[in-house]
mmCIF file as gemmi writes it, N, C-alpha and C atoms, coordinates in Angstrom:
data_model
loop_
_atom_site.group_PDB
_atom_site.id
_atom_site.type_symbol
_atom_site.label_atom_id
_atom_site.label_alt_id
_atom_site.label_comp_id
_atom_site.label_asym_id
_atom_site.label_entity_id
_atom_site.label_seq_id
_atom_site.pdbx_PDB_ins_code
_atom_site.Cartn_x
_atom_site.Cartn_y
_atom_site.Cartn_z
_atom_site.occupancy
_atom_site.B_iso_or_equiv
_atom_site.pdbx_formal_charge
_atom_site.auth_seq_id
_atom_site.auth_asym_id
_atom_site.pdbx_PDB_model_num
ATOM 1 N N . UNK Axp A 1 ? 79.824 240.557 103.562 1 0 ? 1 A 1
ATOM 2 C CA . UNK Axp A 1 ? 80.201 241.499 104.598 1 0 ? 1 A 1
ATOM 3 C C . UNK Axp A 1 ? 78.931 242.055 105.242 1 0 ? 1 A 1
ATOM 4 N N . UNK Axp A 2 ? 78.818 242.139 106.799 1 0 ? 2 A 1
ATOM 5 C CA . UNK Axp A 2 ? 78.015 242.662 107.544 1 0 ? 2 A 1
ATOM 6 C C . UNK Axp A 2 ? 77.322 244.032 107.198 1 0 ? 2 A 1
ATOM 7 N N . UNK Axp A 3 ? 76.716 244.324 106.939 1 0 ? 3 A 1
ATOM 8 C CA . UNK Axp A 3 ? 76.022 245.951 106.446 1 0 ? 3 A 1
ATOM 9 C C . UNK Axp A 3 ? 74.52 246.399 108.038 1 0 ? 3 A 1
ATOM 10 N N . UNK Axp A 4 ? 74.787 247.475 108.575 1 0 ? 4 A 1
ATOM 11 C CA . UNK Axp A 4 ? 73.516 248.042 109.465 1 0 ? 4 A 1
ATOM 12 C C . UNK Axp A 4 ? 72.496 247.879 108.699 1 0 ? 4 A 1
ATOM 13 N N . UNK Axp A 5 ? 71.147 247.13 109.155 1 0 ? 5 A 1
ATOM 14 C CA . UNK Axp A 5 ? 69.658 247.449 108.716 1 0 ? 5 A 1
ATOM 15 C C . UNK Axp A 5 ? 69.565 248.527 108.657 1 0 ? 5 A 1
ATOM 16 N N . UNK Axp A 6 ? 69.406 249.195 109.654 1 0 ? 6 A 1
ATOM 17 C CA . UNK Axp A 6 ? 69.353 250.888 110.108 1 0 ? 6 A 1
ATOM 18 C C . UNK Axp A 6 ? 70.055 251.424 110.849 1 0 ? 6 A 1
ATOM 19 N N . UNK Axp A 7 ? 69.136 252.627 111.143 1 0 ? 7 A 1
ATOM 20 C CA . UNK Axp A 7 ? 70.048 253.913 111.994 1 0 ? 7 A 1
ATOM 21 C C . UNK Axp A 7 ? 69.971 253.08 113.631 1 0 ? 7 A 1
ATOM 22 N N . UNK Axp A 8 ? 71.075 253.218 114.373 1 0 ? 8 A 1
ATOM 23 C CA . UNK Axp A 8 ? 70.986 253.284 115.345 1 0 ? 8 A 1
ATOM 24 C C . UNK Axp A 8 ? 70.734 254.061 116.524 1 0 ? 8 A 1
ATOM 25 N N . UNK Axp A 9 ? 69.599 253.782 117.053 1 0 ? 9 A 1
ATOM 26 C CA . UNK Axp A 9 ? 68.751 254.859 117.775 1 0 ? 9 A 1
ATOM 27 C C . UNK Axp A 9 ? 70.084 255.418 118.941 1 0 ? 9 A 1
ATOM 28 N N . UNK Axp A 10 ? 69.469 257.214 119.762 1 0 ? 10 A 1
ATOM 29 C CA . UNK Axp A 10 ? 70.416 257.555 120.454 1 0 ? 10 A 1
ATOM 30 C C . UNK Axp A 10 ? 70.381 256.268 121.816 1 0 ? 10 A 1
ATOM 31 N N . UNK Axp A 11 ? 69.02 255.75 122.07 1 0 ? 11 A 1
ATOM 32 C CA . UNK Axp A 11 ? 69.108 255.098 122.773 1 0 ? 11 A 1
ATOM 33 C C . UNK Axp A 11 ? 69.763 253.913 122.934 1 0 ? 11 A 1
ATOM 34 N N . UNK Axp A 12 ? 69.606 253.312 121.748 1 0 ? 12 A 1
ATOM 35 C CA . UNK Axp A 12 ? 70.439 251.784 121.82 1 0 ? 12 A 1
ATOM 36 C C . UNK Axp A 12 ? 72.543 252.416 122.329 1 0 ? 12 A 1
ATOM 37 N N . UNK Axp A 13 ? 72.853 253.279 121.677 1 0 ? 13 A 1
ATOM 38 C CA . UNK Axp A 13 ? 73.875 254.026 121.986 1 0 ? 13 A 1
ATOM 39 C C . UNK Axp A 13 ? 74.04 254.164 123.009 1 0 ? 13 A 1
ATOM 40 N N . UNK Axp A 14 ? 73.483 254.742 123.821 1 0 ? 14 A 1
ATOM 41 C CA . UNK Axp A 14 ? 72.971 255.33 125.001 1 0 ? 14 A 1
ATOM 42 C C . UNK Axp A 14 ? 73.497 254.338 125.892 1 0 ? 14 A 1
ATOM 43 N N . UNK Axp A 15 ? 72.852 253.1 125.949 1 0 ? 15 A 1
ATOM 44 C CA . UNK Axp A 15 ? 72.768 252.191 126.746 1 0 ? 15 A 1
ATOM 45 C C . UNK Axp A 15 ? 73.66 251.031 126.454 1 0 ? 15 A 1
ATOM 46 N N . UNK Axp A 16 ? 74.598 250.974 125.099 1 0 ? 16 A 1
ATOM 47 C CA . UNK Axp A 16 ? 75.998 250.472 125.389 1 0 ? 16 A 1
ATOM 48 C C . UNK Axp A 16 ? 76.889 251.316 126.163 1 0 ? 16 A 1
ATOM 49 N N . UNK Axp A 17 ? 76.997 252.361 125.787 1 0 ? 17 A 1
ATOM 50 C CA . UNK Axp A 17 ? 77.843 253.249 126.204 1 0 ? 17 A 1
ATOM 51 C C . UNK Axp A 17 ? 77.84 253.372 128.135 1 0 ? 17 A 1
ATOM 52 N N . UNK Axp A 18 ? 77.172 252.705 128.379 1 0 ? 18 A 1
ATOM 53 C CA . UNK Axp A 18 ? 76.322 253 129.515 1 0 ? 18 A 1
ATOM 54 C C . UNK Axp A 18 ? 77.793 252.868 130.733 1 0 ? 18 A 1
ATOM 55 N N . UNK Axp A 19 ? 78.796 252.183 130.462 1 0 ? 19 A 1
ATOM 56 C CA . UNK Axp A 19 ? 79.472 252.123 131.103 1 0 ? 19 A 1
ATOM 57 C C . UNK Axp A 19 ? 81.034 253.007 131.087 1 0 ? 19 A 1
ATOM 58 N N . UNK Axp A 20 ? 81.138 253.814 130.315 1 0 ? 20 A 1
ATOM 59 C CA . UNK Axp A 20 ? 81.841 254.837 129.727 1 0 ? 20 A 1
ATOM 60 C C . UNK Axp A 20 ? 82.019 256.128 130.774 1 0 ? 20 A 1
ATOM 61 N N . UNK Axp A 21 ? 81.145 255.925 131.839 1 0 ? 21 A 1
ATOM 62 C CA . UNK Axp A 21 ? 81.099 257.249 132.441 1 0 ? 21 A 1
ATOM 63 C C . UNK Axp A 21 ? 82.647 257.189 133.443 1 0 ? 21 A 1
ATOM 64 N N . UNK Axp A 22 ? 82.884 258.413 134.058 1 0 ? 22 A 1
ATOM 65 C CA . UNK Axp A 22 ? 83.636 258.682 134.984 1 0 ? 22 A 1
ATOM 66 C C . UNK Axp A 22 ? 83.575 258.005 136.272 1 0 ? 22 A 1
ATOM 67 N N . UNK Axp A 23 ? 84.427 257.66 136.701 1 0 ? 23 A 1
ATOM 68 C CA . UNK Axp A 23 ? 84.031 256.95 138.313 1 0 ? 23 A 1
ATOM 69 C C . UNK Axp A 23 ? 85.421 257.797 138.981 1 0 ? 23 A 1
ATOM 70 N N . UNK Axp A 24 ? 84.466 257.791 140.336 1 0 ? 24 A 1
ATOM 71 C CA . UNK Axp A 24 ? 85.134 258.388 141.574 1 0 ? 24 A 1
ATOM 72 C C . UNK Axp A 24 ? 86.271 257.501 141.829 1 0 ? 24 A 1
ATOM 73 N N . UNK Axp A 25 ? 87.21 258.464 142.108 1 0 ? 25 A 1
ATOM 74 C CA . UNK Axp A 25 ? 88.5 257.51 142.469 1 0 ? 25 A 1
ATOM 75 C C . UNK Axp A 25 ? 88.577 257.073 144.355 1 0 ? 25 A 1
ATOM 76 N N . UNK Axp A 26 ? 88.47 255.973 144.606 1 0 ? 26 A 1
ATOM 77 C CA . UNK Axp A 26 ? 88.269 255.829 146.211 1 0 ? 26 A 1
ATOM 78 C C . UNK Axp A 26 ? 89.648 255.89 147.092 1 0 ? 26 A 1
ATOM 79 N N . UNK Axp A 27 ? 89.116 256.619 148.021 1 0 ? 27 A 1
ATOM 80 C CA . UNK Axp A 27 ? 90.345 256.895 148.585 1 0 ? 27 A 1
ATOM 81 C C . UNK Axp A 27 ? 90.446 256.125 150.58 1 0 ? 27 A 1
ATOM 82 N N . UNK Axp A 28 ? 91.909 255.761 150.91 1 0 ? 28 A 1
ATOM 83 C CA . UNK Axp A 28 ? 91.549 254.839 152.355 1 0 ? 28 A 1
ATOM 84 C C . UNK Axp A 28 ? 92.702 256.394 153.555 1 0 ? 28 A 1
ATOM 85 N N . UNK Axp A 29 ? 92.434 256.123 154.692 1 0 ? 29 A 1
ATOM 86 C CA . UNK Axp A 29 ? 93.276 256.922 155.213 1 0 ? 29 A 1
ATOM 87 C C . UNK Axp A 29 ? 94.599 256.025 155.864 1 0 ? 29 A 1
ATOM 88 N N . UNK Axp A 30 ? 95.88 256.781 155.821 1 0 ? 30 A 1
ATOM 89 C CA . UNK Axp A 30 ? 96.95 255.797 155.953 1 0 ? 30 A 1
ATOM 90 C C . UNK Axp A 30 ? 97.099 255.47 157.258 1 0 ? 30 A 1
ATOM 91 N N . UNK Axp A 31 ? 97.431 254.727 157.364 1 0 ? 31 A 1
ATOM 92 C CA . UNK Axp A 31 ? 97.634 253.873 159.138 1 0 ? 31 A 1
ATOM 93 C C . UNK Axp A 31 ? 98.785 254.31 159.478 1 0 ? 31 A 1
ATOM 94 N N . UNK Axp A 32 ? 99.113 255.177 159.416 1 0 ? 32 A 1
ATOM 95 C CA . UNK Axp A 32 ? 100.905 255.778 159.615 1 0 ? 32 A 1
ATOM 96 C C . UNK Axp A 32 ? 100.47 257.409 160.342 1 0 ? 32 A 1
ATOM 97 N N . UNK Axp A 33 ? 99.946 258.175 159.038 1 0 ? 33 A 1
ATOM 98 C CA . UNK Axp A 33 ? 99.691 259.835 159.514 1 0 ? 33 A 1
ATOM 99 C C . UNK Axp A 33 ? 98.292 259.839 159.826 1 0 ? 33 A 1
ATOM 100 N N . UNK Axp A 34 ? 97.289 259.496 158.972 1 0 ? 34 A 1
ATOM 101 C CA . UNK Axp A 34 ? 95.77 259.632 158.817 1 0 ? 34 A 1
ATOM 102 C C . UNK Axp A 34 ? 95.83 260.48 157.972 1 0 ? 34 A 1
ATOM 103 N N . UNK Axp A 35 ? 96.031 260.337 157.129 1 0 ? 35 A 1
ATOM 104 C CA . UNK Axp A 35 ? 95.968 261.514 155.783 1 0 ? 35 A 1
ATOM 105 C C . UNK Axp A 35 ? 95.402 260.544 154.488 1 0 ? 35 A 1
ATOM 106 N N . UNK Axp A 36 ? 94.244 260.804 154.281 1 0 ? 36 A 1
ATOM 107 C CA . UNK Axp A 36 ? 93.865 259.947 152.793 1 0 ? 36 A 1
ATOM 108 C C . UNK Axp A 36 ? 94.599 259.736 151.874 1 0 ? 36 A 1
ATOM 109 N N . UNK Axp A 37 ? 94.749 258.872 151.393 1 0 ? 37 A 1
ATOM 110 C CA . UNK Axp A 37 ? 95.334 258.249 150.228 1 0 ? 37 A 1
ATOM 111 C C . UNK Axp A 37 ? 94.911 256.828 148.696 1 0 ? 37 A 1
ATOM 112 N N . UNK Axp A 38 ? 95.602 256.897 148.135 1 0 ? 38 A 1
ATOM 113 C CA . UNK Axp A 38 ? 94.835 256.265 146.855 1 0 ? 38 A 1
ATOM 114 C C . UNK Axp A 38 ? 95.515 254.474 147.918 1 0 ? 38 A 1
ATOM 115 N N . UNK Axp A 39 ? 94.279 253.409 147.409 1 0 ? 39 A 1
ATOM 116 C CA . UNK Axp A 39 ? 94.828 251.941 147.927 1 0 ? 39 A 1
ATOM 117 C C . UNK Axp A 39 ? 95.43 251.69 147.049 1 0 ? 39 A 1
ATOM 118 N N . UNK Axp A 40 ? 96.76 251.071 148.27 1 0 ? 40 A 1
ATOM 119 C CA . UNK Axp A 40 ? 97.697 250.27 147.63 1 0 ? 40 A 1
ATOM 120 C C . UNK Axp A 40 ? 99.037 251.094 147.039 1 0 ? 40 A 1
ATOM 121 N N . UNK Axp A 41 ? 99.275 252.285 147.577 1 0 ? 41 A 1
ATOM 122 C CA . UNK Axp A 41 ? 99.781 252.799 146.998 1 0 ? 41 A 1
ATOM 123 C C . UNK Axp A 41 ? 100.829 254.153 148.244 1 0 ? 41 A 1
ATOM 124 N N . UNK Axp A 42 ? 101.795 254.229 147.954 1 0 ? 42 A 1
ATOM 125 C CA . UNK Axp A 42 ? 102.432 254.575 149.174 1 0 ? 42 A 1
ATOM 126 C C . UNK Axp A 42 ? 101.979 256.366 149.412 1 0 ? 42 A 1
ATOM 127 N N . UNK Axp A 43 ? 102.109 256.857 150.966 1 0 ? 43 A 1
ATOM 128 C CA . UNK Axp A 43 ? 101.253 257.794 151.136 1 0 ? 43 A 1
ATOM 129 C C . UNK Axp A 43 ? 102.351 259.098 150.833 1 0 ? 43 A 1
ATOM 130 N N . UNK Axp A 44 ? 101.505 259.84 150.074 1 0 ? 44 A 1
ATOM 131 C CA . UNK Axp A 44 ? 102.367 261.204 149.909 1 0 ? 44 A 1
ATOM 132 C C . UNK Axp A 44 ? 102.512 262.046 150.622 1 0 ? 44 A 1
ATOM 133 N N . UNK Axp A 45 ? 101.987 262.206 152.068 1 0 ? 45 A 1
ATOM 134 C CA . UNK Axp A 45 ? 102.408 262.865 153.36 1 0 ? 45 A 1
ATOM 135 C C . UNK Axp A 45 ? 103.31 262.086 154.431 1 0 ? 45 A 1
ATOM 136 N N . UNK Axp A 46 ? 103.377 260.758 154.385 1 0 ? 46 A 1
ATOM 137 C CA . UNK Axp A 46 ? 104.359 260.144 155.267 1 0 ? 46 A 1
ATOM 138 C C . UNK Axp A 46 ? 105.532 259.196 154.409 1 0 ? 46 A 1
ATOM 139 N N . UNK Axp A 47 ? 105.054 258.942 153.531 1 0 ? 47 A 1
ATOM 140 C CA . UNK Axp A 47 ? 105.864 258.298 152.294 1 0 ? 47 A 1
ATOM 141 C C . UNK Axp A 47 ? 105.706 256.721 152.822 1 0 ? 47 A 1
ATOM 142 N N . UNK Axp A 48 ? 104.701 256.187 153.831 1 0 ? 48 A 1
ATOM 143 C CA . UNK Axp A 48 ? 104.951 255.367 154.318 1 0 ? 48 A 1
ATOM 144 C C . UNK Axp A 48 ? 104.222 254.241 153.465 1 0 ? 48 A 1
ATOM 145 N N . UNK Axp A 49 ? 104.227 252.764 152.871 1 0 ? 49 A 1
ATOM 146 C CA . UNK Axp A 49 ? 103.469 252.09 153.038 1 0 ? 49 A 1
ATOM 147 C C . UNK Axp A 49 ? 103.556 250.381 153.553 1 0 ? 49 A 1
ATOM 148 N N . UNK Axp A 50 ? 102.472 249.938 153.763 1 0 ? 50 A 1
ATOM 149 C CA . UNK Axp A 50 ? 102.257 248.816 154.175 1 0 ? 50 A 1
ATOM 150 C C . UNK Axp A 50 ? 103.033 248.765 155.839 1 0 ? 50 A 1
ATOM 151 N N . UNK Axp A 51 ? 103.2 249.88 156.555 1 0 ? 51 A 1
ATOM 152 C CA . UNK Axp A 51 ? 103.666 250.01 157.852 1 0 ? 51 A 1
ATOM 153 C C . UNK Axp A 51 ? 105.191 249.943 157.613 1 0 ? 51 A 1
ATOM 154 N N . UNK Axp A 52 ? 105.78 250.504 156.3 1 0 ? 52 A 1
ATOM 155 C CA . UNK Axp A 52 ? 107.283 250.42 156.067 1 0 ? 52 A 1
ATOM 156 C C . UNK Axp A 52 ? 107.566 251.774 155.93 1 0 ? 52 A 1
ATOM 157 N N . UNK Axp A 53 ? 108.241 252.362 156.369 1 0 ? 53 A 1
ATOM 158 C CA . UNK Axp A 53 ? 108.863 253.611 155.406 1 0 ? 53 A 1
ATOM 159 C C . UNK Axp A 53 ? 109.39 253.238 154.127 1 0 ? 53 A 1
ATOM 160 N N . UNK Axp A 54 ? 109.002 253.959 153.376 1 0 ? 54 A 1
ATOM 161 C CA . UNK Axp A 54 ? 109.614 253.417 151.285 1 0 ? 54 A 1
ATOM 162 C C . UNK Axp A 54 ? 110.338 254.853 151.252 1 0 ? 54 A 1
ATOM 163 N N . UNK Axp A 55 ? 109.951 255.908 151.351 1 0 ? 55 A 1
ATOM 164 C CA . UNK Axp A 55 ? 110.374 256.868 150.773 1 0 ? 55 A 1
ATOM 165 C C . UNK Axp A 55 ? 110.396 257.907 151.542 1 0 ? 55 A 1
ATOM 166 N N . UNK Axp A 56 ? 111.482 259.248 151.572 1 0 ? 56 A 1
ATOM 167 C CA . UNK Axp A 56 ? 111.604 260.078 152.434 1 0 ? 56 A 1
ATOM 168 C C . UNK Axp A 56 ? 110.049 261.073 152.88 1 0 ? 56 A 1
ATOM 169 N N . UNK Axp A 57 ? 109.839 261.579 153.331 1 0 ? 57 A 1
ATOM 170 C CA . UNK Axp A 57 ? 108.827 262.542 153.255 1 0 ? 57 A 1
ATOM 171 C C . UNK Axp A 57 ? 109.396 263.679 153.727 1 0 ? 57 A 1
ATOM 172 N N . UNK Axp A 58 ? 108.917 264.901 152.233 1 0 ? 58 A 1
ATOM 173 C CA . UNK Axp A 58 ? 109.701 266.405 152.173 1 0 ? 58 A 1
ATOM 174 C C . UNK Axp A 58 ? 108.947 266.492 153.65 1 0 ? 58 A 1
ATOM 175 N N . UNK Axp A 59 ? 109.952 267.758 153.772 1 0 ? 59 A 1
ATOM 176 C CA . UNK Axp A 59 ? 109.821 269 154.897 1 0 ? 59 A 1
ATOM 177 C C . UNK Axp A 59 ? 109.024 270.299 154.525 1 0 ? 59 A 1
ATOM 178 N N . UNK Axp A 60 ? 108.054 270.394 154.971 1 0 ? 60 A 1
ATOM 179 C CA . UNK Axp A 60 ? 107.694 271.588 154.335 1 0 ? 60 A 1
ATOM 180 C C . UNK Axp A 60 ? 108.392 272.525 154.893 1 0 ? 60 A 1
């Protein structure tokens, strides 16, 4: 069975981990209202996507 030589430095850690961080979620504006929205995904101010209406959009 595999056993560590040693301690593993913070760095070697460090720099697997390296990809662990948070990423910005990108956002496109909808071709319907112009109100940003997540891609690919139908807009929560017009309910519209892909140039379809899918879903009602409340009244404020």
């Amino acid at each position: 069975m595999g056993v560590p030589k040693g301690k593993t430095s913070k760095s070697k850690v460090g720099s697997r981990r390296s990809h662990h961080s948070a990423k910005t979620r990108q956002s496109v504006k909808c071709d319907n209202c112009g109100e940003l929205k997540l891609p690919h995904n139908v807009c929560p101010a017009c309910g519209y996507y892909d140039k379809k209406q899918v879903i009602e959009a409340e009244e404020l």
